[in-house]
C-alpha positions, 0 to 999 in steps of 0.5 A: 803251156800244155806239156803232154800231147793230145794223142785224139785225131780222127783216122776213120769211121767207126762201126756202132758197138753191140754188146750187152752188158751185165750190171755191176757194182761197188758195196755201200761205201763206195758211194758215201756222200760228199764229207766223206774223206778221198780213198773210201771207196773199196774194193768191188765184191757184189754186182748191182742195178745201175744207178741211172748217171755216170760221170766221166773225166776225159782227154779229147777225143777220148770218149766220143758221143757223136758231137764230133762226127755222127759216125762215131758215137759208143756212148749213146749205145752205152746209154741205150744198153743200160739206162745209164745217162753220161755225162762227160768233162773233157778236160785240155791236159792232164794237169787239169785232169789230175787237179779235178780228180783231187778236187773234194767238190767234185765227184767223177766216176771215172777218168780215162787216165794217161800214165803221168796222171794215173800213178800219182792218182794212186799214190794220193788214194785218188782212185779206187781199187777194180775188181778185175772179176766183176769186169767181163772181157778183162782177161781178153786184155793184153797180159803186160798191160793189165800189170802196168797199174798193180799196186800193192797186189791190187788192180787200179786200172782196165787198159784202154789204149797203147802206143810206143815211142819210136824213132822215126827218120826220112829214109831219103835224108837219114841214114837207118838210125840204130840208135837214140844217139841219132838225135840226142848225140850232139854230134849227130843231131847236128847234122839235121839241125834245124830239122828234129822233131821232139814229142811236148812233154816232160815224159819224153826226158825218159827218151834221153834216159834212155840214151844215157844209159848206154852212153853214161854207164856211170849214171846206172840208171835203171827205168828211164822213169825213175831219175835220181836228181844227176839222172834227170840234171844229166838228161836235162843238159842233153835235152838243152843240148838239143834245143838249137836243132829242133824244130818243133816240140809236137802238141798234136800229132798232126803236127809232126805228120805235116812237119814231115810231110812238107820236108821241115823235119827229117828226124824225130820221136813220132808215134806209130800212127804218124808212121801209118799215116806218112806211109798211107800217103806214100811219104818216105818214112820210117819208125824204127826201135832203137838199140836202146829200147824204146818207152811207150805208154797206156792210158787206162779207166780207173774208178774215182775214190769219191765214186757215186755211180759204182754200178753204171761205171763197171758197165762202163768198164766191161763196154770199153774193154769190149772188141767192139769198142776197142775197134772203135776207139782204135780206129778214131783215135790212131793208137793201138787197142788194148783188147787183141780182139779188136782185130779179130773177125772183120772188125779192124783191117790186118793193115792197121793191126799190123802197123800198130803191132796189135797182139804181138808179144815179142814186140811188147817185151822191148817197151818200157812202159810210162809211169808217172816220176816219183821220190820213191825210186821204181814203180813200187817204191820198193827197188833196191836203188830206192834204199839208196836214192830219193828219185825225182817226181813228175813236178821236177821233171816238168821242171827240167823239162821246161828249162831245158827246152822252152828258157 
């Protein structure tokens, strides 16, 4: 069962990248051989030649060379501008993303990492701390996403892309919606039973988190991310409470477009690019942010601990935080990019910077942003409910959430 949706769908052409890059670099230990133990690699402080090779783990769709369509293509560009060849593994979920990562016999440069992946790749010395200053454009980058991956006052990530949770409804069968309560109250979900759409993965728990508390104060939870064990057990009965009035759990995000589209669902959680796109095609919808909040989520490269081509994967990080890039990975891939310049000059239409809510502060500061469920309660492990508590970790989630809406 693949438990997390691939967010990589075609919405447009992209324009061909122009950015020359600076060559950068990791010290000696970076690099290693193959004996050398996970979590070597150090901290960045010099800038060198490139190495010729880089080695990338990706989702699909989230690194395209032009295989898909000839149109957009940042990789060849990349090759052109540095001499450094890519060399891709595009891997299915990101279970398999993290095994491979993990896997002393392979040595990838670098992953496009979503958050259930990345947190636990930094828990495991899995990855390795960037140099933020080695890497041109990064303070370009979104200030609350560039935090998002801070441990222990190191870097371990550049943003890449972003996108929120958010509630969406057919405004001809649903009345405005105000709050989670509209799809997770059992009451309520009723009324549209039958007709619920629900994202396919264990981090959409945090969702009904969220409704919980507010509904149950005594629960006190915190982060709809860190779950003491009645936390999750509680969203758990709320999502097997739910089950009978759904009618999909959404992999791609082309299936809750045409769920809604053909009227089999009314109610659901979507992302702003289905909302886009149902809008474009003058469908009746709208995506809203509930009382509550909403969660949302950030996928972000990160330096393998094993790393062997430092040099070339800096260049890599200052390409894809480039506005050029940014716009084209934003354009084909729906989602929102980490660098507001994207939507500077003539490179992405006001429309889709609007939609996506590109650079807009106010509504940033409303998300709460996906980290991966660990034991140790809140992001870094040092909360005042972790003195009390031992949280839930991504396995029992995946857990709950299987039990709770596949058995």
């Amino acid at each position: 069962m693949r438990v997390r949706a691939t967010r990589r769908v075609k919405v447009g052409a992209a324009v061909a990248a122009a950015l020359a890059l600076a060559a950068a670099g990791l010290g000696a230990s970076a690099g290693g051989d193959d004996k050398e133990p996970v979590g070597v690699a150090q901290v960045a402080s010099t800038l060198g030649p490139g190495e010729g090779m880089l080695n990338l783990l990706t989702l699909p769709g989230a690194t395209e060379s032009g295989s898909t369509d000839p149109r957009v293509n940042w990789v060849t560009p990349f090759q052109e501008r540095t001499g450094c060849k890519v060399g891709l593994k595009v891997v299915q979920t990101p279970e398999e993303m993290a095994g491979l990562m993990r896997n002393k016999d392979r040595r990838y440069d670098g992953v496009a990492a979503p958050p259930e992946v990345a947190g636990r790749l930094i828990a495991e010395n899995q990855v390795a701390p960037v140099n933020t200053d080695l890497v041109d454009g990064y303070k370009k980058l979104e200030p609350k996403l560039r935090g998002q991956l801070k441990h222990n006052g190191k870097y371990y990530g550049i943003p890449y892309v972003w996108g929120a949770n958010l509630l969406m409804y057919d405004t001809r069968a649903v009345p405005p919606p105000g709050s989670w309560a509209a799809l997770f109250d059992p009451g309520q979900a009723r009324r549209y039973s039958g007709k619920l759409v629900m994202r396919d993965s264990p981090l959409a728990i945090a969702e009904a988190a969220l409704y919980l508390k507010g509904k149950e104060r005594k629960l006190k939870i915190r982060d709809p991310y860190s779950l003491t064990p009645k936390q999750l057990a509680a969203a758990g009965r709320v999502l097997a409470a739910q089950r009978p009035h759904v009618e999909r759990y959404w992999e791609r995000p082309a299936e809750a477009v045409s769920a809604f589209a053909g009227g089999r669902a009314v109610l659901g959680q979507a992302w702003p690019y289905q909302v886009d796109v149902l809008n474009r095609a003058s469908r009746p919808v709208q995506g809203v942010m509930p009382s509550e909040g909403v969660t949302g989520w950030m996928d972000a490269w990160m330096i393998g601990a094993r790393v062997q081509h430092p040099n070339c994967m800096y260049q890599w990080l200052q390409w894809t935080a480039s506005p050029d890039v940014q716009q084209q990975v934003a354009e084909w891939t729906g989602v929102a990019p980490a660098n507001p310049q994207a939507c500077s000059g003539d490179r992405l239409k006001p429309g889709f910077c609007a939609a996506y809510h590109v650079g807009d502060r106010d509504y940033l500061d409303d998300i709460t942003f996906a980290h991966a469920p660990s034991k140790a309660c809140g992001r870094s492990g040092k909360s005042e409910e972790s003195e009390k508590n031992d949280c839930t970790d991504y396995a029992e989630w995946t857990k709950t959430w299987i039990e709770s809406t596949k058995l």
